[in-house]
LUMGU-799320 format. One record per residue (C-alpha): y negated, x negated, z negated; residue in one letter. Coordinates in steps of 0.05 Angstrom, whole numbers, padded with zeros to 5 digits, always signed. Each point is the difference from the previous one (the first is absolute). Layout:
BEGIN
YXZA...
This chain:
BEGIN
+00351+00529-00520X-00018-00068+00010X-00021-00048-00054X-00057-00029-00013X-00012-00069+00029X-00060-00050-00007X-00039-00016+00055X-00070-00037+00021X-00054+00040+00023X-00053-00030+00047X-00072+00019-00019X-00056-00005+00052X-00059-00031-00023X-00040+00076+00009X+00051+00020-00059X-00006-00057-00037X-00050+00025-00048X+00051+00040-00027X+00041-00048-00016X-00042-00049-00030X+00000-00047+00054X+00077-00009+00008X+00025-00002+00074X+00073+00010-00026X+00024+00049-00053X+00074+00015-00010X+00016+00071-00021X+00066+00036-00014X+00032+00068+00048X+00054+00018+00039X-00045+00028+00065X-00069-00022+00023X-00021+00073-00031X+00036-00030-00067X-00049-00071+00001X-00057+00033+00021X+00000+00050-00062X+00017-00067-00044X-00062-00041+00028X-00050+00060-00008X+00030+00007-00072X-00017-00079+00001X-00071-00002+00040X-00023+00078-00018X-00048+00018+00072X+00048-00039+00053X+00043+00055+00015X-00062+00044+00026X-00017-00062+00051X+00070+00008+00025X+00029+00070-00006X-00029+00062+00016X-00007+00068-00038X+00068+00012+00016X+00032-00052-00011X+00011-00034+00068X-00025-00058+00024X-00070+00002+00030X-00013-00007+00072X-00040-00069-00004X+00063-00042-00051X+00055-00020+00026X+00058-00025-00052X+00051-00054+00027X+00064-00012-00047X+00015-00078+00026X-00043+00003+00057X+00025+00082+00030X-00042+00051-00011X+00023+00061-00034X-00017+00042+00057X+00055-00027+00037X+00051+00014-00062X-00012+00059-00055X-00076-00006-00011X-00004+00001-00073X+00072+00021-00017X+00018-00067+00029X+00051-00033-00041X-00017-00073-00046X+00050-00059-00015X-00019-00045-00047X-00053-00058+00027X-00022+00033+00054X-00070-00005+00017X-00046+00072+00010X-00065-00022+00034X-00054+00052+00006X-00041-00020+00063X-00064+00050+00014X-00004+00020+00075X-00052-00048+00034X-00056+00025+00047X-00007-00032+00063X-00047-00013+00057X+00016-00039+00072X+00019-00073-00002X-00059-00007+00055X
């Protein structure tokens, strides 16, 4: 098994509120699964806003480890290094560009 690694998490401003205010938070785990169970231990109420009842990631998140989203790799069993930055970016609803 992996180890555990630090790494940045991105905060949108919607989330925010359960952070304090902070835009930036580092937490500690070895998969995306791993640093999302550290920053609800952290900010108790995020993890609701980003996983669903079973654990997955809901439909309107995406979650980019340095800029790929998880889809693309392991979803949340996607593996950490240490430093790399986990940015939770809520699904945005669009019209035309008219």
């Amino acid at each position: 098994m992996a180890s555990e690694s630090t790494v940045q998490v991105l905060i949108p401003t919607p989330l925010r509120r359960f952070t304090d205010g902070e835009s930036r938070v580092e937490v500690s785990g070895a998969t995306v699964g791993d640093a999302l169970d550290a920053l609800e231990a952290r900010f108790p109420g995020i993890d609701e806003r980003v996983r669903d009842d079973s654990g997955q990631i809901r439909r309107f998140v995406n979650l980019f480890v340095n800029g790929q989203n998880v889809r693309d790799r392991d979803g949340i069993a996607t593996p950490l290094s240490p430093g790399d930055e986990l940015g939770i970016i809520p699904a945005m609803a669009g019209g035309s560009a008219a």
